[in-house]
C-alpha positions, 0 to 999 in steps of 0.5 A: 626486551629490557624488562624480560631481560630485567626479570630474567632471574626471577623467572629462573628462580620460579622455575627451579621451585617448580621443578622441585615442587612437580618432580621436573629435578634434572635427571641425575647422570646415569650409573657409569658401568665398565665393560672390557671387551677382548676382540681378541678372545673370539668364540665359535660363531653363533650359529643362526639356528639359536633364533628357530622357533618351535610349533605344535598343534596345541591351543591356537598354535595352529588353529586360529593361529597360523591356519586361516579357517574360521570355522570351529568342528567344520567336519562335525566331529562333535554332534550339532547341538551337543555341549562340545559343538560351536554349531547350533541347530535352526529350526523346530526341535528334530529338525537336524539329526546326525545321520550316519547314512552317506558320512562325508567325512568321518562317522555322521554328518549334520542332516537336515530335515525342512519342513518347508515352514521355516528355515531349517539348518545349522548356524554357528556364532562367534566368527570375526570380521572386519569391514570391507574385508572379503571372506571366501568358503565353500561347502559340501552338500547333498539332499533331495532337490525339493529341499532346495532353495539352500541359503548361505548367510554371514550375519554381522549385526542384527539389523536387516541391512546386517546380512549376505546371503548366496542362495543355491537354487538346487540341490543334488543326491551326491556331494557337490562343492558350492562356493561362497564369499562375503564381503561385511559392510561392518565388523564384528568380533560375533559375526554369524555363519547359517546354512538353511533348507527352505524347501522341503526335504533333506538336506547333509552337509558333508563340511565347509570352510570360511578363510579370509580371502588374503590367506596364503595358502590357507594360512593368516596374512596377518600372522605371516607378516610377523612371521616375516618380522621374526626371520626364524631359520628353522621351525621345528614341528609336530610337537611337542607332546602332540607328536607321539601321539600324531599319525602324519598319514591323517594330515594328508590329501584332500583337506576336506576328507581327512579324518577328525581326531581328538588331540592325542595330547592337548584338549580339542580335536585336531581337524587335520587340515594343516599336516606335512604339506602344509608345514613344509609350504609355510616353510618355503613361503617363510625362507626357513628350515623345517626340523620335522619331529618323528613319533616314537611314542605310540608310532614305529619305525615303518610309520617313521620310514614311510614319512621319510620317504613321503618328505625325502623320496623321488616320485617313483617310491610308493610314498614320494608317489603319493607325495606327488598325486597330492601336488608335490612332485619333487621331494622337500630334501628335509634335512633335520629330523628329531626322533621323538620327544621327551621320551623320558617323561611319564606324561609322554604316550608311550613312555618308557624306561631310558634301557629300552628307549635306547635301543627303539631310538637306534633302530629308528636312526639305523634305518632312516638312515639306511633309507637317507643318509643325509640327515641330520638326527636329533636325539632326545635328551634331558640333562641327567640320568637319561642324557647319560645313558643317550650318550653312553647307548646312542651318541654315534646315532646322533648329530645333536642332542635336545635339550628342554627347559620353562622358567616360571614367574618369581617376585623379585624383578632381577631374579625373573630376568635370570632365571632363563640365562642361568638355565641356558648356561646350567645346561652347556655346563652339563654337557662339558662335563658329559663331553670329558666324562662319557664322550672321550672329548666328542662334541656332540652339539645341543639343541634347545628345541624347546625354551621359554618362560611358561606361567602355567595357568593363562593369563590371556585367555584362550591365547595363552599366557600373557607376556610382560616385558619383564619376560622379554628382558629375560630371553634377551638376557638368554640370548646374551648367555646362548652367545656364550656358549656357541661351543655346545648350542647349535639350535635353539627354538622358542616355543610355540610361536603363535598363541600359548605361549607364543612370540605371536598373539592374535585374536580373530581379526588382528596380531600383534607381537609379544615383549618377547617377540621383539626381543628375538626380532632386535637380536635377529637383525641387530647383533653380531655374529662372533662373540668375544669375550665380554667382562661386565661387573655392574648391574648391567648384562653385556656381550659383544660379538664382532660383524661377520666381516670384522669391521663393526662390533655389536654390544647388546645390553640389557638393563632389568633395573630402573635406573638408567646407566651409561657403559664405558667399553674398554677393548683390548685389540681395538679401538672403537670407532663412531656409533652407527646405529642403536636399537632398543627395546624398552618400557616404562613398567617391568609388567607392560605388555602387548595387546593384539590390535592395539599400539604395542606398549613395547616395541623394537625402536631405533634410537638417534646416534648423538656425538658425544652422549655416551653409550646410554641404556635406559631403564627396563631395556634391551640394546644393540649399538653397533659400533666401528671397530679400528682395529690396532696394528 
C-alpha cells in the first residue's frame, strides 16, 4: 500500500497524457440554454387527434404491411407465366393455360393440364418463414378426379428434408375449399409454395391464401404490435390518391370472391381483400378512431350515401342489411368523414376546376348529412387560392378543413430538422388570416391529414423511403410547433404508417419502428397535454405543456446539434419541483436508421433521474422530462 500510495502521482500524470493523447479529455460542460416558461399563459389543449395516422392502399402500406397474406396475385389476375405474374408454371410447356371456362374469381383462373408424367401445376417463390413458426392456407380447387392425387408443398430449402406436403387424394367438379398448414423446421427469406396434379386430367385453381397462423383477423401480429406501441387515436383511410379512384363495393363480402383491380392510382393490383370491414376491424382491435375518406373524384354522391349507410345504417336499411349478411349486424357509428382528397391537383382522378368542386363537395355534405346528422365532415383544402374559395362556397358545409404537406432532404442538418415545423406554423398563419379575412372570426379547425418528410426516390427499396434520425428530429420538432398552435389543428395524420413512407418498416418475417416512429411513440406517451408559453433563444427547441391535472409540467426538448447542452428553466407562476422521469430518443450520427429484424440504432429509452445533474439533453436528441410543478399562492 506505501509504494502504490508513493507512485500515486506518477500514475495521475500518466493518465492525463493519455487522455490527451486518445481523445479520454473530460467532456467540456454543456452549453447552458435559458428557457422561460409562463404556466400562466396557457393555450387551448392539444387535441389527441394530432397523433392519427394516415393508411392507404399504396406499396406495401396494406399489402405485405398490415395484411397478413403471403401470397402475391392470389386470384390470378395477371396470367401465370406472364412478365407481371410471381407464379410460374411446373410442368412441360402447355401444361398450364389460363382458362376462362368456370373462372373462380375475376375473368380466367390457372388450369392444369397432368399428363400423369410428372408433376404438373404452378409454384411461386420468394415467401418468408421462420422456423418453428406455423403458417395456414387454403385453396380453392375444382377438375377431373383422375387428376388426383393433388399435393400442396412449402419448400424452404433445397434438400430432401426441406418440404411439407398435404396431399389431397380427389378432386371434384365444383369448387371446393382445401386447407392446409405448415410448420418450417428452418427459415427462409425464399421459401416456395407448389400446387400439382400427379394424376391425369385437369385440374382449375380458383385462389388460395398462406398467412402466419398468429394473424389477427388476417392481419400481421408483428405489425399490430407496433401499431400498439404508437397508440394513434384515428387512422384515416383509403387514401390518398387511391380513394378517388377506389369503389368500396369491391372490398366487400367474401374475400375470396371479390374482384381484382389494377390500382386506380399506384402501380400493382389492388386484391380487395382488406376493405371497410376490414379497416374498421383493425380500428376496433387497435382502440382508435376510423376517419373514412369518401371518393368524389371518379365516384358520385349515390356511391357516397350508400357506403354511409352500409357503415352507419341499421340493419333494416338495404345497406346496413348487407352490412350485416357480411357479419356485422350493428352499425360502426363513423363519426369522421373526408369528402375527397386533393381535389385541387391535376394528378387526382376526376380533377376539376375549384368553381365546380364546390358545388359537388356540398351536394355530397348535403346529403350525407340528410342521411346522418352526426357526422363530422372534413373538407378538402390546399392553403391558397382553393382554401379560399373552400371557404367563401363551402365553410358552412364543414367541420374542419384538410390541409397537406412533405418536406424533401436538404444538406444542412439544421435546415432539414426545420423544415417540417415551419410548415406546420406556415399553415396555421394561413388559416388566422383566412379566419379574419373570409370567415368573420369563425374557427374552422384544420386537419393535417397528410405530413411527413417524403425523399422522393426509395432508398429502402420496395418498403420505401428510409428514415434517418435526422428526420425523426424533425417531426419531433413539429409536434413542438403543433403544441403551438392548438388554436387552428385539430387533427393531424402521419402518413402512411406502415412501409412507404411509413413509421413502420417490415419485411416479410420481421418489423420494426422507424426514427420517426419513435419520435410520434415518446410525445404520445410522454408529453403533456396544455401548452404554455415557452420562450427559448438558444440553439435548442423547447415546449412545455402542463399534465392534464396540473401538478407536473412536461418539457420536450430537441437538440438537432452535436454538442450536448443543459437547459435552465425560468418559470413565472411556478416553481419547479424534482424531475420525475426522462425519456429520450437519441443517436450518435444525424443519418443512423432502423432496420427491421435487428437492434434499432435509435430508440425511445428512459434516462436515470440524477439529484442535482441538471436538465441535460444530448447531442442529435429528443426529450421529455417531466417535472413536479409547486405552483405559487
Amino acid at each position: 500500500m506505501r509504494t502504490l500510495t508513493c507512485c500515486l502521482p506518477f500514475i495521475l500524470f500518466c493518465l492525463h497524457g493519455l487522455s490527451a493523447d486518445y481523445g479520454w479529455a473530460t467532456e467540456p460542460s454543456p452549453q447552458a440554454v435559458e428557457v422561460a416558461v409562463d404556466v400562466k399563459q396557457a393555450g387551448p389543449p392539444i387535441s389527441p387527434y394530432i397523433y392519427g395516422q394516415f393508411i392507404e392502399h399504396l406499396g406495401r402500406c396494406i399489402y405485405g404491411g398490415i395484411w397478413a397474406e403471403m401470397i402475391e396475385d392470389r386470384k390470378f389476375f395477371h396470367a401465370v407465366g406472364s412478365p407481371s405474374s410471381p407464379w410460374h408454371a411446373i410442368g412441360p410447356q402447355g401444361a398450364v393455360v389460363m382458362s376462362d371456362r368456370d373462372p373462380f374469381v375475376g375473368t380466367h383462373v390457372p388450369e392444369v393440364r397432368a399428363t400423369g408424367e410428372a408433376p404438373c401445376g404452378i409454384g411461386q417463390s420468394g415467401l418468408g418463414v421462420i422456423a418453428g413458426r406455423e403458417y395456414v392456407g387454403h385453396a380453392w380447387l375444382a377438375g377431373d378426379a383422375d387428376a388426383a392425387p393433388v399435393e400442396i408443398s412449402l419448400d424452404w430449402g433445397d434438400g430432401d428434408g426441406d418440404r411439407q406436403i398435404v396431399a389431397l387424394s380427389e378432386l371434384k367438379p365444383d369448387y371446393s375449399r382445401a386447407e392446409f398448414r405448415f410448420v418450417p423446421q428452418a427459415g427462409s427469406e425464399n421459401a416456395r409454395l407448389e400446387i400439382t396434379a400427379r394424376g391425369r386430367g385437369r385440374l382449375r385453381i380458383g385462389t388460395l391464401s398462406l398467412m402466419p397462423a398468429d394473424n389477427v383477423h388476417g392481419m400481421r401480429a408483428d405489425t399490430l404490435a407496433l401499431l400498439k406501441e404508437l397508440d394513434a387515436p384515428i387512422y384515416r383511410w383509403p387514401g390518398g390518391n387511391f380513394v378517388s379512384g377506389y369503389d368500396w363495393r369491391d372490398g366487400i363480402g367474401d374475400r375470396d370472391r371479390r374482384p381484382v383491380r389494377k390500382n386506380p392510382a399506384w402501380q400493382g393490383i389492388e386484391p380487395n381483400d382488406f376493405g371497410i370491414d376490414e379497416f374498421l376491424t383493425f380500428c376496433r382491435f387497435l382502440g382508435t378512431e376510423p376517419l373514412v375518406v369518401v371518393n368524389t373524384g371518379l365516384g358520385d354522391v349515390t356511391m357516397a350515401l350508400e357506403q354511409l349507410e352500409y357503415v352507419n345504417g341499421s340493419a333494416d336499411t338495404p345497406m346496413g342489411s348487407l352490412r350485416a349478411r357480411n357479419g356485422q349486424r350493428e352499425p360502426y357509428h363513423v363519426r369522421y368523414w373526408g369528402i375527397g382528397n386533393e381535389m385541387y391537383g391535376n394528378w387526382q382522378l376526376g380533377h376539376m376546376p375549384l368553381e365546380e368542386y364546390v358545388r359537388k363537395h356540398n351536394a355530397f355534405v348535403d346529403a350525407m348529412r340528410a342521411k346522418d346528422p352526426n357526422i363530422v365532415v372534413i373538407a378538402v383544402g390546399a392553403v391558397g387560392p382553393w382554401t379560399e374559395g373552400m371557404f367563401r362556397h363551402c365553410a358552412d358545409r364543414m367541420d374542419l378543413l384538410s390541409e397537406h404537406f412533405y418536406v424533401g432532404a436538404k444538406q444542412d442538418l439544421a435546415e432539414h430538422v426545420a423544415q417540417a415545423a415551419r410548415r406546420v406554423r406556415e399553415i396555421a398563419a394561413a388559416h388566422r388570416k383566412y379566419r379574419q379575412e373570409i370567415l368573420g372570426g369563425k374557427a374552422v379547425p384544420v386537419a393535417l391529414d397528410e405530413w411527413n418528410y417524403w425523399y422522393g426516390e426509395p432508398v429502402f427499396g420496395e418498403l420505401g423511403t428510409r428514415y434517418f434520425l435526422q428526420d425523426g428530429l424533425g417531426v419531433a420538432k413539429a409536434l413542438n410547433e403543433f403544441a403551438r398552435n392548438t388554436d387552428v389543428y385539430a387533427m393531424a395524420n402521419y402518413a402512411q404508417t406502415v412501409n412507404v413512407i411509413g413509421a413502420i418498416k417490415t419485411t416479410n418475417t420481421a418489423a420494426g419502428l422507424e426514427t420517426t416512429g419513435w419520435m410520434l411513440v415518446l410525445y404520445r406517451r410522454h408529453f403533456g397535454q396544455v401548452p404554455v408559453a415557452t420562450r427559448c433563444e438558444g440553439p435548442l427547441d423547447v415546449q412545455a405543456a402542463l399534465s392534464e391535472d396540473g401538478r407536473f409540467i412536461t418539457l420536450a426538448v430537441v437538440n438537432a446539434n452535436t454538442a450536448a447542452a443543459e437547459i435552465r428553466p425560468v418559470l413565472n407562476g411556478a416553481r419547479l419541483g424534482n424531475v420525475v422521469e426522462i425519456w429520450q430518443v437519441a443517436g450518435d450520427d444525424p443519418m443512423a436508421y432502423n432496420e427491421p429484424g435487428k437492434p434499432p440504432r435509435v430508440a425511445l429509452r428512459q434516462r436515470d433521474v440524477v439529484a442535482g445533474q441538471g436538465l441535460r439533453v444530448n447531442p442529435l436528441s429528443a426529450t421529455i422530462f417531466r417535472i413536479a410543478l409547486i405552483r405559487e399562492e
